[in-house]
NUBAPA-427047 format. One record per residue (C-alpha): residue in one letter; z, x, y. Coordinates in steps of 0.02 Angstrom, whole numbers, plus 50000, padded with zeros to 5 digits. Layout:
BEGIN
["a", [Z, X, Y]]
...
***
This chain:
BEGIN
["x", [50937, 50485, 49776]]
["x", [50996, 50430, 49617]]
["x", [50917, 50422, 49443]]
["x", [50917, 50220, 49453]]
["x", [50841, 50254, 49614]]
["x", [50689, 50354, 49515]]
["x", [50547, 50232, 49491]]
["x", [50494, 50179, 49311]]
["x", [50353, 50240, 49207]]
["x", [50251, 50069, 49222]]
["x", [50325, 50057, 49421]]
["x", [50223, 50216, 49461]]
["x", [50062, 50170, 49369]]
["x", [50086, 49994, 49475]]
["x", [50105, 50111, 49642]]
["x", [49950, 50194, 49570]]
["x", [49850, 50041, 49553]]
["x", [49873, 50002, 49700]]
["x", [49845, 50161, 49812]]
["x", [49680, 50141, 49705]]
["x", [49641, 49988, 49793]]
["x", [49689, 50033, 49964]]
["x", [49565, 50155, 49966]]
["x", [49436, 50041, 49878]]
["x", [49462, 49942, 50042]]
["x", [49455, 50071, 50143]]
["x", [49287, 50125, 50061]]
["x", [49207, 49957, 50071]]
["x", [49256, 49966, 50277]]
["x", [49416, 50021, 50360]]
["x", [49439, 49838, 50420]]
["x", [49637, 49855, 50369]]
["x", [49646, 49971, 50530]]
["x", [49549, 49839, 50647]]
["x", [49718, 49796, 50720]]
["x", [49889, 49800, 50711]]
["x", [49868, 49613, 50634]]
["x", [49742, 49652, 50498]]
["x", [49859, 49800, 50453]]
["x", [49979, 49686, 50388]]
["x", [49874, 49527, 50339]]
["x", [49813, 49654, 50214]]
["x", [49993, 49712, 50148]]
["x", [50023, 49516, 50138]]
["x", [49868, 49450, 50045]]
["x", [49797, 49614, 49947]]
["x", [49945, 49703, 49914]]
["x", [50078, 49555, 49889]]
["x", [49948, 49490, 49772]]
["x", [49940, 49661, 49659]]
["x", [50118, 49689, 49675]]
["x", [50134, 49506, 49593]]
["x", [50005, 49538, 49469]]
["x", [50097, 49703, 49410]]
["x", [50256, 49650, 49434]]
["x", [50301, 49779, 49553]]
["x", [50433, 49726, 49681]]
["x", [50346, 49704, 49838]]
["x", [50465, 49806, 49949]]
["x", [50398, 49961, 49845]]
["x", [50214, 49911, 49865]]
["x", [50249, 49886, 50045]]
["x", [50314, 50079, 50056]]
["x", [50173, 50147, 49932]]
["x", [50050, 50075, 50056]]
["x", [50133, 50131, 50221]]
["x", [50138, 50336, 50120]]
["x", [49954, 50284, 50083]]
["x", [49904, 50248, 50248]]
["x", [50022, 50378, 50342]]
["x", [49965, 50516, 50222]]
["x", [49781, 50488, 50206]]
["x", [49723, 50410, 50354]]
["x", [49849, 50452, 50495]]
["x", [49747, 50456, 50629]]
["x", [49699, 50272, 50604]]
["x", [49862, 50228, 50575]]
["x", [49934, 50297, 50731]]
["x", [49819, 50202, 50820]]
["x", [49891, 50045, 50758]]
["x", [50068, 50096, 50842]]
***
């Protein structure tokens, strides 16, 4: 990995953000784990959206919420496989 490669201070508080609202979601009801389809209708509308708002680039939003959802809630993500 190279130092370029290293995200920024203001890209991890971004990433931060928006772990924070995953699991806001999550909290609220797991619905982004109904289905393979609501999986990604959420990484399209909630965290597209943030990513936007923050100016994060999405592909780096997309992989903080795939860590977020292999890491802390595996076992509904491997259901969605």
């Amino acid at each position: 990995m190279n130092v370029k490669d290293l995200p920024t201070h203001s890209e991890k508080k971004a990433i931060e953000s928006i772990i924070e609202d995953c699991e806001s979601h999550y909290l609220l009801g797991p619905n982004m784990f109904s289905s393979k389809a609501d999986f990604y209708a959420f990484l399209e509308e909630e965290v597209r959206f943030h990513a936007r708002l923050m100016k994060l680039d999405f592909q780096k939003a997309k992989e903080a919420y795939i860590s977020w959802a292999m890491k802390y809630h595996s076992a509904e993500y491997d259901h969605l496989l």
